[in-house]
Backbone as JSON, one array per atom type, in Angstrom:
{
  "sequence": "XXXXXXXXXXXXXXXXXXXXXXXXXXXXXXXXXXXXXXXXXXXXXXXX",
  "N": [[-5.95, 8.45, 1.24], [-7.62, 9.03, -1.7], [-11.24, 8.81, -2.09], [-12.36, 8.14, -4.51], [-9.71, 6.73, -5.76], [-9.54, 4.81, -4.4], [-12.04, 3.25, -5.02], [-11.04, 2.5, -7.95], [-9.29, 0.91, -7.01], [-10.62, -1.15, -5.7], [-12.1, -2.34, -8.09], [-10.27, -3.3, -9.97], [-8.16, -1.9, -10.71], [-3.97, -1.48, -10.31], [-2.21, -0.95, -7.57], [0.69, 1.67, -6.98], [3.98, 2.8, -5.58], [3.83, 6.67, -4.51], [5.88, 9.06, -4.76], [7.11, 7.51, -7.86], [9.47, 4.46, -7.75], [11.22, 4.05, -9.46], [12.79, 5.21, -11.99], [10.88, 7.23, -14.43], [10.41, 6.34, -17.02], [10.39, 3.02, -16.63], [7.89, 2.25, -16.13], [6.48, 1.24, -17.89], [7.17, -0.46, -18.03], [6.96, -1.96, -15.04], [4.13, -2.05, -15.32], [2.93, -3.67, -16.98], [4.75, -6.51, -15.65], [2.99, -6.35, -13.18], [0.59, -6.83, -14.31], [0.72, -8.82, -15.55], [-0.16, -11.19, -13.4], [-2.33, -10.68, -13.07], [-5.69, -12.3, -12.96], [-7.54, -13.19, -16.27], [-9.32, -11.07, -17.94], [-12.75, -11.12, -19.34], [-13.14, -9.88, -22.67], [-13.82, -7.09, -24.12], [-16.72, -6.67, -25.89], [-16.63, -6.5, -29.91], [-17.97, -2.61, -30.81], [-19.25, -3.07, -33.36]],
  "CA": [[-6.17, 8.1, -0.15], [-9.07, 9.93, -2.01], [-12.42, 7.66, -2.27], [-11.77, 7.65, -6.0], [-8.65, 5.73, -5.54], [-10.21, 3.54, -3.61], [-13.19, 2.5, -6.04], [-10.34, 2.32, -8.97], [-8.47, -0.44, -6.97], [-11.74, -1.94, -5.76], [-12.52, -2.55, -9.65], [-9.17, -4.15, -10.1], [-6.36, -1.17, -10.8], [-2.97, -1.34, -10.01], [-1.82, 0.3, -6.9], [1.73, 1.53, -7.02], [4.18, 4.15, -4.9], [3.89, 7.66, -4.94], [6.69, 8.38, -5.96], [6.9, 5.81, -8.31], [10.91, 4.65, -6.95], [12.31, 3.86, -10.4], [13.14, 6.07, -13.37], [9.76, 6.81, -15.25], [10.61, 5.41, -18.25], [10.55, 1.93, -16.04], [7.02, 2.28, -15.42], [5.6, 0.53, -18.85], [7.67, -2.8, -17.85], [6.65, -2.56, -14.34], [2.7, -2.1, -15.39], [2.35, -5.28, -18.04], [4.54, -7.49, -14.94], [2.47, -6.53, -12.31], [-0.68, -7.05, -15.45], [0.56, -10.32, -16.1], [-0.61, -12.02, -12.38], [-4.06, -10.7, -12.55], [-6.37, -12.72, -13.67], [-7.94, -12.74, -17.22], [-10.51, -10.41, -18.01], [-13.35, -10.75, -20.66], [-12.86, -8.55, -23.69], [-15.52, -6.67, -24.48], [-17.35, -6.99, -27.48], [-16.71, -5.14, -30.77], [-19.35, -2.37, -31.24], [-19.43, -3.12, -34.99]],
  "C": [[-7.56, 8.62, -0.55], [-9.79, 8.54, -2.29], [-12.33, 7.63, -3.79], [-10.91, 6.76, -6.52], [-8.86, 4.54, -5.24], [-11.23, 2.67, -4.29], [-12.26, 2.4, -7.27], [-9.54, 0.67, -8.1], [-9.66, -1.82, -6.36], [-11.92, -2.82, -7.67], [-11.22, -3.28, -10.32], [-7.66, -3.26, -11.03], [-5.22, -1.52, -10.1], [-2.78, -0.64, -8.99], [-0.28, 1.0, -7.2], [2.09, 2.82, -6.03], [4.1, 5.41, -5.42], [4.91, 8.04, -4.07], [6.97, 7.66, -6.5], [8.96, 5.88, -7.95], [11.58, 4.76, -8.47], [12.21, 4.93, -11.48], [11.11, 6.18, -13.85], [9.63, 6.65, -16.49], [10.52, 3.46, -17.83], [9.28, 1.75, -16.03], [5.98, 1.34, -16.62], [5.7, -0.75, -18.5], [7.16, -3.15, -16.5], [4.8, -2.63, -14.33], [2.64, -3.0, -16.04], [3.41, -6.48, -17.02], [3.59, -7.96, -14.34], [0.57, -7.01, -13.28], [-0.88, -8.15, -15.29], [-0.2, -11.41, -14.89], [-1.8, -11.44, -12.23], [-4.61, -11.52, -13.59], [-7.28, -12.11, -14.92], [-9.2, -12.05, -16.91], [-11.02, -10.93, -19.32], [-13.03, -10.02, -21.3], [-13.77, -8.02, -24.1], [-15.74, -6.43, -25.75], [-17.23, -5.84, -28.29], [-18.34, -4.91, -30.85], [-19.93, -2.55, -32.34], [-19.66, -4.42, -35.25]]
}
């Protein structure tokens, strides 16, 4: 796995397979499940 990868899931990305297994049209519903069990984040402040 490249050290890039690695500091993206450090920081709290998603991992998933490569190949992803299902259709990729599947891939929006399985990114906002796997979303929903991480804990909240702050929102960061409007710049305006």
């Amino acid at each position: 796995m490249p050290e890039g990868n690695k500091l993206l899931l450090q920081r709290g990305a998603l991992a998933f397979s490569h190949p992803f297994k299902d259709p990729p049209v599947k891939l929006p519903d399985w990114m906002k499940e796997k979303s929903a069990s991480l804990p909240s984040q702050p929102s960061q402040p409007n710049l305006f």
